[in-house]
C-alpha positions as CSV (number, residue, x, y, z in Angstrom):
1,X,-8.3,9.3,12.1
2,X,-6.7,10.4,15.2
3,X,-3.4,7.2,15.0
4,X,-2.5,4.5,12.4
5,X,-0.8,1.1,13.2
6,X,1.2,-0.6,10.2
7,X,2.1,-3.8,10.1
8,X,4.0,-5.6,7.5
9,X,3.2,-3.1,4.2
10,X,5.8,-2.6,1.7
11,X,8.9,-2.1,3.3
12,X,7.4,-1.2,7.1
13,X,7.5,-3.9,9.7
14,X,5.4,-2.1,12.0
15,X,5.0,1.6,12.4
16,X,2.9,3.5,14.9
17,X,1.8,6.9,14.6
18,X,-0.3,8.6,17.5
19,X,-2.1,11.6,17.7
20,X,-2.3,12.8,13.9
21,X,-4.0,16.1,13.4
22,X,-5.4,17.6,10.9
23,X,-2.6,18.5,8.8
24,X,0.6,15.9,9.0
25,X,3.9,16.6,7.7
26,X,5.8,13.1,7.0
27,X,9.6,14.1,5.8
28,X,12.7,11.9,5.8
29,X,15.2,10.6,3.2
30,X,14.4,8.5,-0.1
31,X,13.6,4.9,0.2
32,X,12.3,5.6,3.8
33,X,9.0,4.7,3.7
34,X,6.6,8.0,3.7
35,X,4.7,6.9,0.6
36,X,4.0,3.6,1.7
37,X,2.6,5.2,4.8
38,X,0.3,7.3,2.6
39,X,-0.2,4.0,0.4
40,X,-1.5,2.4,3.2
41,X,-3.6,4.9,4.3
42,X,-5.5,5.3,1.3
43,X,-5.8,1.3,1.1
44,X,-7.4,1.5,4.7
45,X,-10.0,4.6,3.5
46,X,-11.0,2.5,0.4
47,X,-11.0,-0.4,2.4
48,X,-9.0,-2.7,0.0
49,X,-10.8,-1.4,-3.2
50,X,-9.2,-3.8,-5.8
51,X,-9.5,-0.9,-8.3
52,X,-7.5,1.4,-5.7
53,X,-4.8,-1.8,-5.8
54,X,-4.8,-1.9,-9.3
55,X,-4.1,1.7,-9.9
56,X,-1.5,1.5,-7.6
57,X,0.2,-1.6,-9.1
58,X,-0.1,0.3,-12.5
59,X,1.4,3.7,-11.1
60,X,4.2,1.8,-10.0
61,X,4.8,-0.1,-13.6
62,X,4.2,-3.6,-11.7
63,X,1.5,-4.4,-13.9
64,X,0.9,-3.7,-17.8
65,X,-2.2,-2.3,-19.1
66,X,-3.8,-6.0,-20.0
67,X,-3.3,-6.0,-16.6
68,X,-5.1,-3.6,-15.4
69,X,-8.2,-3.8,-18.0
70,X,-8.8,-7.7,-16.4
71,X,-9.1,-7.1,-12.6
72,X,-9.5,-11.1,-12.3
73,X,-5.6,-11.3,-13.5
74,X,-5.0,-9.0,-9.9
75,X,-6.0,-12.0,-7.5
76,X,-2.5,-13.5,-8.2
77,X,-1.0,-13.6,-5.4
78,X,2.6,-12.7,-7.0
79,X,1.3,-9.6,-8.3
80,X,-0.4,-8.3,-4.8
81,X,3.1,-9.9,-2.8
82,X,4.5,-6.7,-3.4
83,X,2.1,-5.0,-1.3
84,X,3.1,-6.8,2.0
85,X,6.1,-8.2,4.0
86,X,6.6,-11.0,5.5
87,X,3.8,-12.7,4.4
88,X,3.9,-16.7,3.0
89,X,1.8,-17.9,-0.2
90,X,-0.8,-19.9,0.4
């Protein structure tokens, strides 16, 4: 992955980031947005894996564990809203 474009994830509006190496240091104060850059990335390399979003929605105590054991209850689309910006419901 030599750049990453983000658009409307979590808090991030859009975000370009050219030229990434091997090794990339992403620093900055709380609440600024580096771990939804790495969320993102890890969405894109598991290309949406619904397992990936349901582990990430349980990490972050937005879903219980009944939750997370019925992967059909994820297709709500209040759940997932918390994933993107911007974005309108059906």
């Amino acid at each position: 992955m030599k750049n990453i474009s983000i658009h409307n994830y979590k808090s991030l509006k859009s975000i370009e980031i050219p030229n990434l190496k091997r090794v990339n240091l992403f620093t900055g104060k709380n609440n600024t947005g580096k771990s939804s850059i790495l969320e993102a990335i890890l969405l894109y390399i598991t290309s949406g894996d619904i397992e990936m979003i349901n582990t990430l929605l349980y990490q972050r105590e937005e879903i219980n564990q009944h939750i997370k054991e019925n992967t059909n209850a994820l297709k709500n689309l209040d759940i997932l809203s918390s994933f993107f910006t911007d974005r309108k419901k059906g």
